[in-house]
N, C-alpha and C positions, 0 to 999 in steps of 0.2 A: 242499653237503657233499661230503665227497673221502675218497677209498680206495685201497689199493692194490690192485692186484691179489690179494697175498698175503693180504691181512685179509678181503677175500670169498670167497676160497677156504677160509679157517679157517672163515667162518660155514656156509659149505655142502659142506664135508667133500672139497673136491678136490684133484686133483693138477695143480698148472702147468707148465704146457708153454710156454717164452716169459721175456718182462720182468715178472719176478713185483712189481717195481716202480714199472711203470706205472700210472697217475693215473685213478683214473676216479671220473667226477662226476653220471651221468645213467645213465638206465634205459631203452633204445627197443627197436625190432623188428631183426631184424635186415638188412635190406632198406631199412632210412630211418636205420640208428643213423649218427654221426659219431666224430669224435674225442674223446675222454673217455667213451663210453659202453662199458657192457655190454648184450651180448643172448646170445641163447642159441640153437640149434641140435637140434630134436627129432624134428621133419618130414621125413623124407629129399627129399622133393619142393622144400623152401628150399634145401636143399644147393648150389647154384650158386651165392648169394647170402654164402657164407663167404668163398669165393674173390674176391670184389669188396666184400666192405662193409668201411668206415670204420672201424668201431666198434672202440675197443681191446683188448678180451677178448669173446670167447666162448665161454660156458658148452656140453662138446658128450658126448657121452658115452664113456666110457668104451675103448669099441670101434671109436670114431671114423676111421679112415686118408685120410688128405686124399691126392687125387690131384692137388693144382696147390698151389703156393707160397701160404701164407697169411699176410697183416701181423699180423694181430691175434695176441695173446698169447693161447694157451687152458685152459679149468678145466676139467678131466677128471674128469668126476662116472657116478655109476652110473645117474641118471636125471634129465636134462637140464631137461624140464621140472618134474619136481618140487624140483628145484633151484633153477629160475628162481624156480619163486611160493614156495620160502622165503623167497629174497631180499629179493620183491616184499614179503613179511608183516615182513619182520626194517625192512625201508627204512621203510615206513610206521610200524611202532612208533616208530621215531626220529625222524621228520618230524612225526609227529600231537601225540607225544607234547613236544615242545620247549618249549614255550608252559608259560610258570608266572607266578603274580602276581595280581595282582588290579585290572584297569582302573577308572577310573572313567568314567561313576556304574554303582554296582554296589546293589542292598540286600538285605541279609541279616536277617530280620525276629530276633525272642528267640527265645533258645534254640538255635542253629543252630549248627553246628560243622563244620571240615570238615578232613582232612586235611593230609600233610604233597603239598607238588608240584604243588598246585592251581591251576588256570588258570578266573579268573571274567571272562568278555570281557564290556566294556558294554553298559550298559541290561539285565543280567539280572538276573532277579529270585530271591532266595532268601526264602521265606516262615519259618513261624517252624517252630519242633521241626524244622527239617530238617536229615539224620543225611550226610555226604558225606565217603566213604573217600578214602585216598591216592592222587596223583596222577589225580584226575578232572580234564578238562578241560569245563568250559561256555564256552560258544562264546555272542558277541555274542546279546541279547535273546531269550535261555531263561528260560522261568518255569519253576521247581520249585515247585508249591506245598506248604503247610502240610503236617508228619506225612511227609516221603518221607523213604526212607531206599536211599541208593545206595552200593555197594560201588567198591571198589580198581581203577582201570583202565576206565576207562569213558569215554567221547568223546560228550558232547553237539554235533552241528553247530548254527550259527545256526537260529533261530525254532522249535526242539522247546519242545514244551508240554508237561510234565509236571503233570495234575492232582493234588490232596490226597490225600495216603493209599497213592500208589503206590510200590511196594516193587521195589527193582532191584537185582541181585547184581555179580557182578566182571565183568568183559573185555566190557559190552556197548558197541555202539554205537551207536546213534539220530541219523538223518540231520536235514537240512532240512525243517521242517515237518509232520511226525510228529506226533502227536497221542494220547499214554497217559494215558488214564482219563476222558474223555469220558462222558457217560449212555447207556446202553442207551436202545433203540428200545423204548421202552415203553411206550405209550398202551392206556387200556380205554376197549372205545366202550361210546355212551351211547346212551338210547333214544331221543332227540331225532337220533341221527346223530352226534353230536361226540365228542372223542375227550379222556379224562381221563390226565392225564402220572401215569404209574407212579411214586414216587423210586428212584433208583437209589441207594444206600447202599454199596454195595461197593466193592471197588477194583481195580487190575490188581495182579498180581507176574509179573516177566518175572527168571526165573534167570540164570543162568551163562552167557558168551558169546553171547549173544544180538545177533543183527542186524536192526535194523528199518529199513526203506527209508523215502526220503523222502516225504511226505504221506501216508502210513500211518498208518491213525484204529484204536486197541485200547481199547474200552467198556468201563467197570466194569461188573463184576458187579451183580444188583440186591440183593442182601443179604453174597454170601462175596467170592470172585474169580474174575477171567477170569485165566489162568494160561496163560503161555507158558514152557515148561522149559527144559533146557539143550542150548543151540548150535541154538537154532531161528534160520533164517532166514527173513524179512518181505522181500520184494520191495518196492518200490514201490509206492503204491495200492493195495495189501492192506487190505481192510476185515474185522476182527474183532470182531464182536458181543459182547456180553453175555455172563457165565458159560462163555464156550467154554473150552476148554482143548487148549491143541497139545501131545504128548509130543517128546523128546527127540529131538532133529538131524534134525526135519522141516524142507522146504524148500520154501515157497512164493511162485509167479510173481508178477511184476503183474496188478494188475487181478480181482485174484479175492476172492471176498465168501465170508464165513464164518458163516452166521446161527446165532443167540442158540444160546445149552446142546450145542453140535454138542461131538465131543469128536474129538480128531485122536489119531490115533497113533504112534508111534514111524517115524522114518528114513521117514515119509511125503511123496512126490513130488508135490504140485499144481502144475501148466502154469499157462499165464495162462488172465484172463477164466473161472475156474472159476468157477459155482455151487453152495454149499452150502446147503440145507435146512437149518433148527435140529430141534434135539435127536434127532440120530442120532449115530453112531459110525460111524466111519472106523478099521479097523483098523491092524494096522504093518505097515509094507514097502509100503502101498496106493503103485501108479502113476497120477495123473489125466489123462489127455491134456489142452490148451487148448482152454477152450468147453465143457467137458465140465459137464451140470447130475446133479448128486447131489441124488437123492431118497428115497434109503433106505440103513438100514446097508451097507456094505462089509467084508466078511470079509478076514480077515489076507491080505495077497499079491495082489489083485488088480489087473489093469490095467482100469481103466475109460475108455471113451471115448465119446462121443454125447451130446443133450442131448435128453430125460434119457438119463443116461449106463447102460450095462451092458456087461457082461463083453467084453473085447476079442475074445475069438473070435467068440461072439455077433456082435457088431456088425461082425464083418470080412465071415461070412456074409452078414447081411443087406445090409450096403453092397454087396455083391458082385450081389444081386439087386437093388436102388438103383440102380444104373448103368443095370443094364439094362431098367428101368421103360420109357422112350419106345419103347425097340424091339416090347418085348412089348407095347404099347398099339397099334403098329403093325400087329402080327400079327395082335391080336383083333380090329381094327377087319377084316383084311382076311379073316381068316372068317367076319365074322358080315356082312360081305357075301358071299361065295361061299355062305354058310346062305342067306341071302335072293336070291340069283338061284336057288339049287335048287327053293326054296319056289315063286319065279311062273313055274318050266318044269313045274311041273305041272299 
């Protein structure tokens, strides 16, 4: 796909300096780009790499004054890098979104309906009563099952499992392998030792903008739902239990587990490999360092680090006497021998 210079500077609000004419076809860094790319320019430390690279436009700021002759054509923008990942967001709408039709073998059980701009890639499966807004794209051997209902703009990649029942809004995305609406972890034990399977009856809804990473497993509920709000993001191998519920433009790492009724708060930060407990609260603005195990409520604003985790100063203090553990073992060994040579000169 091909641009002018002048049509990506309409999308991102700049001023050209150059062949507002010239052709460009690719997105790279700007240290590796070639001919027909754009890159961009935010780091004063790349700064040398203008003056020598390929690449035919780049995006640089405003306030920019080159001190050496440059080839490339430039887009004079107020902030460079947020420039760049518009572009990166506006490129991918037009790339993700191409794809329209319906491959075969494709099956769409009764009842099913779906949009206008719809992309069904082979071997995927659409079960019955399922409700599918305009222009969604399913990507090769995606199962929707029976009863889902997915809104306007939404990007299934190959092998997402969508189980029965689960409810999905506009602009999300769900990677490779992903896995919404699974059973909660639900067994009651028994007095012989063994363990009796709970039903889980409920379902996921995952709102507005929402990103979920690939092999990312979100468990129904066991009676209502597990509830992921809007513009959450799912890392990769994020495991989300039963009944949990994430609030709005939280964002979390890989690798990190989220047990059963926990409830997350708003604009909340988890690292990788976190641990969460079930049925506590996390409140909004919370920070989680990675590795860090959560065992009890967190109050609005906190940074937690440590497993189990507490309060970052807390835990800066005590790591700070952590360090120095071997030394001070050192010392107490070495007076409680000077105690014990005082004791046999008597």
């Amino acid at each position: 796909m091909e641009f002018t210079v002048n049509q990506i500077s309409a999308i991102i609000g700049g001023v050209v300096e150059g062949d507002g004419q010239q052709k460009v076809s690719k997105i790279n860094s700007i240290e590796d780009a070639n001919e027909g790319a754009i890159s961009f320019l935010s780091n004063p430390k790349y700064e040398s790499f203008i003056y020598s690279t390929k690449a035919s436009a780049v995006i640089v700021s405003k306030d920019f004054t080159p001190t050496k002759s440059i080839n490339a054509t430039l887009i004079k923008v107020d902030d460079p890098y947020l420039s760049f990942t518009t572009l990166l967001e506006e490129y991918e709408k037009i790339t993700s979104f191409m794809k329209e039709g319906i491959e075969q073998p494709v099956f769409i059980g009764e009842n099913s309906s779906y949009g206008e701009k719809v992309y069904l890639g082979a071997f995927s499966y659409i079960g019955k009563n399922v409700k599918i807004g305009s222009n969604v794209k399913i990507h090769p051997q995606v199962h929707i099952g029976d009863n889902t209902t997915i809104g306007d703009n939404c990007i299934f990649h190959a092998g997402v499992k969508i189980y029965a029942g689960t409810k999905i809004g506009s602009h999300c995305t769900i990677h490779s392998g992903a896995v919404i609406g699974s059973d909660g972890f639900g067994f009651a034990p028994q007095k012989d030792g063994s363990y009796k399977k709970i039903p889980q009856l409920g379902n996921v809804i995952l709102e507005d903008h929402v990103d979920i990473g690939a092999n990312t497993t979100i468990d129904c509920a066991t009676f209502e739902s597990t509830v992921i709000k809007k513009g959450v993001k799912l890392d990769n191998l994020v495991m989300v239990a039963h009944n949990v519920e994430i609030d709005e433009n939280t964002v979390v790492a890989a690798q990190t587990g989220i047990s059963g009724s926990t409830k997350v708060g708003k604009q909340v930060i988890i690292a990788g490999q976190v641990g969460v407990v079930g049925h506590i609260k996390i409140g909004d603005g919370v920070i989680i360092a990675a590795k860090a195990g959560i065992s009890k409520d967190v109050p609005n604003g906190e940074t937690m680090f440590g497993a189990p985790a507490f309060e970052k100063g807390a835990y800066m203090r005590s790591y700070t006497v952590f360090r120095k553990l071997p030394d001070m073992m050192k010392r107490i060994q070495e007076l409680e021998q000077k105690i014990l040579n005082l004791s046999s000169t008597k």
